[in-house]
C-alpha positions, 0 to 999 in steps of 0.5 A: 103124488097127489091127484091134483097134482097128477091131472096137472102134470098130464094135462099139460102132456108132462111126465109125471116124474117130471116135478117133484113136490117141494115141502117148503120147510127150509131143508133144502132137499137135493131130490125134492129140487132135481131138474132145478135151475142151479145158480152159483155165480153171485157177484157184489152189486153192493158194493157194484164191482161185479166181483164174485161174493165174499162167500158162497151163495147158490141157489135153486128155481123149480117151477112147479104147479103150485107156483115158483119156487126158489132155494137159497144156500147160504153159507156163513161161518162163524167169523161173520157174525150172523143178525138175530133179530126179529123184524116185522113184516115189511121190514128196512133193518139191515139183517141177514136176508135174501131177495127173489125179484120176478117179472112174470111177463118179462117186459121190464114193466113190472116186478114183485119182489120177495125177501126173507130174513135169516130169522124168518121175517118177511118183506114184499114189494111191487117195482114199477118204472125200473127201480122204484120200490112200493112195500104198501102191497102184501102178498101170499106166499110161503117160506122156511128158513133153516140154520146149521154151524156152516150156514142158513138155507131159505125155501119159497114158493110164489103161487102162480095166481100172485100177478095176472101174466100173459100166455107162454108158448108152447108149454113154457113161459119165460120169466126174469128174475134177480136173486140176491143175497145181503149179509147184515153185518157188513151191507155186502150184496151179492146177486145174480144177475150183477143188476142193481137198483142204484142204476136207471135200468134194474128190472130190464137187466134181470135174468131171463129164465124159461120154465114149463107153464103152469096157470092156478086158479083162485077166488079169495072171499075175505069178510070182516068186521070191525067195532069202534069206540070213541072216548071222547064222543062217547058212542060207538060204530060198528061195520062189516064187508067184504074183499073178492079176489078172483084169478080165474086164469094167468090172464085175469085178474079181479079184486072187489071190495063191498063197503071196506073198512080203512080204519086206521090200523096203519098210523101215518106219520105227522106233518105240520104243513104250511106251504102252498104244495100238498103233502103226498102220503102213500096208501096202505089200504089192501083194496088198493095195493093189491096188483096196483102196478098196471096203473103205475104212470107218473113223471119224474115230478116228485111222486107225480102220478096220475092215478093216487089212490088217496084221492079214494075216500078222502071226501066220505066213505066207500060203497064199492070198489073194482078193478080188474087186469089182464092180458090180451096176447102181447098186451096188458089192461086195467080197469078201476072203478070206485064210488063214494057215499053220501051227498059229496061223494064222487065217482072214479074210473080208470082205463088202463092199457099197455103194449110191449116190444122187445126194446120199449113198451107204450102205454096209454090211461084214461082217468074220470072223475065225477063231482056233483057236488062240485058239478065237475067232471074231471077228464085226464089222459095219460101217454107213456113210452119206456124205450131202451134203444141200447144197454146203455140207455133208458129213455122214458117219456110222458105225456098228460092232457087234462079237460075239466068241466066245471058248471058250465066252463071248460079248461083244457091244458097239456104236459110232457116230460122226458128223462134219459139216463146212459150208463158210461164206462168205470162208474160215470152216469149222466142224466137229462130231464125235461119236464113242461106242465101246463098252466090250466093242466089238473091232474089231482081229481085223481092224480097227484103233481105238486104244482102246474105252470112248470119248465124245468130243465137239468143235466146230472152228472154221476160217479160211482166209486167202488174200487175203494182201498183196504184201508178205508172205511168206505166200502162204495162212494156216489157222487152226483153234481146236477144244474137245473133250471125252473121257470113257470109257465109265464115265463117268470125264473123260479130259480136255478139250482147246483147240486152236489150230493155224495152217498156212502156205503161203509164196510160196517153197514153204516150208511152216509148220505150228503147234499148241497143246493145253491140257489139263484135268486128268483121268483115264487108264484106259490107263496101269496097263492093266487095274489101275485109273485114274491121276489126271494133272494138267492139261498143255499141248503146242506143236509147230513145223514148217517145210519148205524145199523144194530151193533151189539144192543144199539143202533143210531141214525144221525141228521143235520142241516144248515139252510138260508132263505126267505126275505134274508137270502144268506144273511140269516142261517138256520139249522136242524138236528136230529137224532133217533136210538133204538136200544134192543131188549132182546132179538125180539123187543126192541125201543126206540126214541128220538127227536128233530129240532129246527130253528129257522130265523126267516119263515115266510108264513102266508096270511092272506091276500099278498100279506106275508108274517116272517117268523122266527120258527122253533119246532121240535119233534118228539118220537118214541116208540115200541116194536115187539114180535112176539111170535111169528103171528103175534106182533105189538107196536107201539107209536108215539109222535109229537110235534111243538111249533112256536112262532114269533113275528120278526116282520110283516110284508106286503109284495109290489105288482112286481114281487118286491118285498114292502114293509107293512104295519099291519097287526100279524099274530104269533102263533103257536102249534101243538100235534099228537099221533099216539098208537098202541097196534096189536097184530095177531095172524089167524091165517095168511092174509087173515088177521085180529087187529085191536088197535087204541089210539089217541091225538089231537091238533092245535093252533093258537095266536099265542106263543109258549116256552117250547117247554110248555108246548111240548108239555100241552102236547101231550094233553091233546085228546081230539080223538081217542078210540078203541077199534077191533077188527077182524078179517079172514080170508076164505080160499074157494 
């Protein structure tokens, strides 16, 4: 026993035999995990029968000084056929894996979530609002896994320092966790406890388990540098910084960044958007993933948030940026600040603060956003308050309230929302949502909701079918029916909806997903931006997806879709298809190529003032790409999107005072669009959290009043060089 871990022990008045030291090498070792929490009763979850698993899983957690430790035994004979691939981190394939979910308060607020595969690639994730998952956020930890004839067995450990967490009492502090285990070839979980994240309450449901209290200490300086050349501007760019990370205690918590570096090491897909509603993309930037979840407060708007940390840098680069957490006895806090350089940069601050009771928590934030180059002040404040009055409900309500300050006028405005969900009896769910946004209500200074001015009611209705027949190639169905309503804030009917949607989840794995939307006629306050409404006809839409996952050397994902709208409403239909193979080399190497084609007869493009083109659209999607893991430091991926847009004019329209469609002569071009996102990213880990990056990559965008053959655009595609660069980027993280 060393001496570090010998003070420990007698500090915190333990036996010195009381823990022993676990080797993390995949060798379950029955004296190494004596005085472990044993675990064998994993039942399904996937499909939710809550039927013991097809085969034996147990597992083992220890609390140790050095952080939480947990074991899994897998036992796998050799008619279940075993996944060998290799996957990157962050992984989505369908491979033999298991999940360890803790919530260290254990107040349902917050969840960090560990998978390791049966090849030794691993996945790390932050669960906020119950069941919704963020893979942006990568944690240190460590794992090994081990492989015999009757199975594979996977060792763990989560130090201490990963998230701030409250006091225990009494020398011991009560956790919730969920083990899982899913078996690659048939999408079988089993798990302990029988939770599930296909439910409103998944985090609220997990196990709770107390364990001695251990506190570790951490300051983490990483510096980096990084060099770029740009081909095309034929010069070059060199920077340097650094990341802090402090956790002096279990309490606090503190990240710092000093002139970061958020060159494009993380390519986002490309997306040609034309409509008046903003495109949300996620953010991989390490400054703001790590322990982001205290500042989690959205609304069931999709990917509402008050706080979106893309906001950060989109308008220059950045000096510094600080944030810090912890807890003060029964409640949690936050603190953002951001600024950005140069004669538009802003300032951004946050304040965060919550408060937890047995059966709901309330919480509170307060974002400020200073503009002078605008000469806007942006002030909003947040409410929540998660209540979960029985195991059948959830509840979670939202309240926003804004005030802008722009050259001298004010304009307040407020929103509210509430969602309910009750769990019934033999798979029947239902859920309640209601969502009111203000007219004048501006969250998106440093927040994100894709549209204000909304009233919008619906009443879903679900059923999950698990008790499925032998026979069938299903092994669950869902199926989900909902109405809804949508008016703005004027009192003008955007439309109504019905919804049918089915998903499935068949006994090889292959995974099915189905959608319905009727739409009732009925007014846009979005497509003339500003200039009035627009009267659209009623539509419908349906979309199909299906998944195979690897079988032998392939695996394939399938999409259609049918859809009606515009100024035609169901008299003119438009389809999508699309389709993407992946064809493994090896377990290690792997190509993949697909495509999206799209041709709508009625695309309604703005052009300005209350002037509207309907076009006759064709697109299509190009990607292919190469993902190689060469070892389990090195990894090599290459990425290639392009994207061709042709678009004919069918007719030109003018809107009444009313919102009634007239006919106009006026000259309206065709117009032609060309995207390229191209990436070759080489990956090497020096040391945890420390990587060598050499990343190449080339694009360019382009928009002509022309129209081309799709041939011949997808061709020019290609040709597109906007941008080219080189970038070299090194970072090694220093433990102090």
């Amino acid at each position: 026993m060393s001496l570090t871990r010998l003070i420990a022990l007698l500090a915190l008045g333990l036996p010195c035999a009381a823990v022993h030291a676990v080797d993390i090498d995949g060798r379950i070792d029955p004296v190494e995990w004596q005085g472990a929490r044993h675990i064998t009763d994993f039942r399904k979850t996937q499909p939710l029968t809550g039927e013991p698993g097809s085969l034996p899983t147990e597992a083992w957690v220890l609390a140790t000084p050095e952080g939480l430790a947990i074991a899994f035994r897998n036992v796998q004979p050799a008619d279940v056929p075993r996944t060998r691939q290799k996957v990157q981190r962050d992984f989505d394939e369908q491979v033999d894996r298991v999940n360890a979910f803790i919530d260290f308060d254990g107040d349902g607020r917050t969840g960090y979530a560990f998978t390791v595969s049966s090849t030794g690639g691993i996945a790390d994730e932050i669960i906020t609002n119950e069941n919704q998952f963020s893979s942006d956020w990568d944690g240190q930890w460590q794992h090994a896994v081990s492989e015999d004839e009757q199975g594979w067995s996977v060792e763990l450990r989560v130090p201490w320092y990963t998230a701030p967490m409250r006091d225990g009492k009494d020398g011991q502090r009560t956790l919730k966790v969920f083990l899982a285990r899913v078996i690659g070839s048939t999408g079988e979980r089993s798990a302990w406890p029988a939770a599930s994240f296909e439910r409103p309450r998944f985090l609220s449901d997990f196990s709770p388990l107390t364990v001695t209290q251990y506190d570790q200490s951490l300051l983490a300086v990483t510096p980096y540098v990084s060099g770029l050349y740009d081909n095309v501007g034929s010069d070059g760019d060199f920077n340097a910084g650094v990341d802090v990370f402090w956790k002096p205690s279990g309490r606090f918590q503190l990240t710092a960044t000093l002139k970061p570096d958020f060159g494009q090491v993380e390519s986002d897909d490309l997306v040609i958007n034309f409509s008046a509603t903003e495109t949300f993309v996620s953010d991989k930037r390490p400054f703001f993933t790590e322990n982001q979840g205290i500042f989690e407060l959205t609304t069931p708007s999709d990917f509402s948030q008050q706080l979106y940390t893309r906001r950060v840098g989109s308008t220059g680069d950045i000096t510094a940026a600080v944030k810090f957490n912890g807890s003060l006895g029964q409640a949690n806090y936050g603190v953002f600040a951001a600024e950005e350089d140069g004669a538009t940069g802003r300032t951004f601050q946050a304040l965060r603060l919550v408060r937890d009771f047995e059966r709901q928590n309330v919480g509170a934030m307060l974002t400020y956003v200073d503009d002078p180059w605008r000469d806007r002040e942006a002030t909003v404040l947040g409410v929540d308050h998660n209540w979960r009055p029985t195991e059948r409900w959830n509840i979670r309500t939202r309240l926003l309230g804004s005030r802008i300050d722009q050259s001298g006028d004010e304009v307040q405005d407020v929103g509210a929302t509430v969602w309910a969900d009750y769990e019934m009896d033999r798979g029947w769910r239902q859920q309640w949502i209601a969502m009111h946004f203000g007219n004048d209500l501006q969250i998106n200074d440093f927040g994100y909701l894709s549209r204000n001015s909304t009233n919008y009611l619906h009443w879903e209705l679900r059923k999950r079918f698990t008790d499925m027949p032998e026979t069938s190639r299903y092994a669950t169905k869902d199926w989900r029916w909902r109405v809804s309503s949508s008016h703005n804030n004027h009192g003008d009917k955007l439309n109504d909806q019905f919804r049918i949607s089915r998903q499935g989840n068949l006994r090889d794995g292959s995974y099915e997903y189905a959608q319905m939307n009727i739409n009732s006629a009925g007014l846009s306050d979005l497509l003339l931006r500003g200039n009035g409404l627009a009267r659209l006809p009623a539509n419908a839409n349906a979309y199909f997806e299906y998944e195979r996952p690897r079988k032998g050397n392939w695996g394939h994902e399938t999409e259609l879709e049918a859809f009606t709208g515009g100024l035609s409403g169901n008299d003119k239909v438009g389809v999508g298809v699309g389709y993407t193979a992946t064809y493994f080399v090896s377990d290690a190497f792997s190509l993949y190529s697909g495509f999206y084609a799209i041709r709508n007869p009625d695309w309604l493009v703005w052009q300005r003032e209350n002037l509207v083109g309907s076009f006759k659209r064709r697109e299509v999607d190009l990607n292919a790409g190469v993902e190689w893991v060469i070892d389990e430091r090195h990894e090599l991926r290459v990425k290639m999107q392009v994207i061709a847009l042709d678009a004919r004019l069918q007719d030109a329209w003018r809107f009444d005072p009313r919102g009634y469609p007239v006919a106009t002569s006026e000259p309206v071009d065709d117009f032609s669009v060309r995207n390229l996102g191209f990436q070759v990213r080489y990956r090497y880990e020096l040391a945890p959290l420390s990587y060598l990056y050499v990343v190449y990559a080339r694009g360019g965008y382009e928009q002509l009043p022309s129209t081309e053959g799709m041939d011949d655009l997808l061709q020019d595609s290609f040709r597109l060089r906007d941008d080219e660069q080189l970038m070299v980027k090194l970072s090694y993280r220093f433990e102090i």
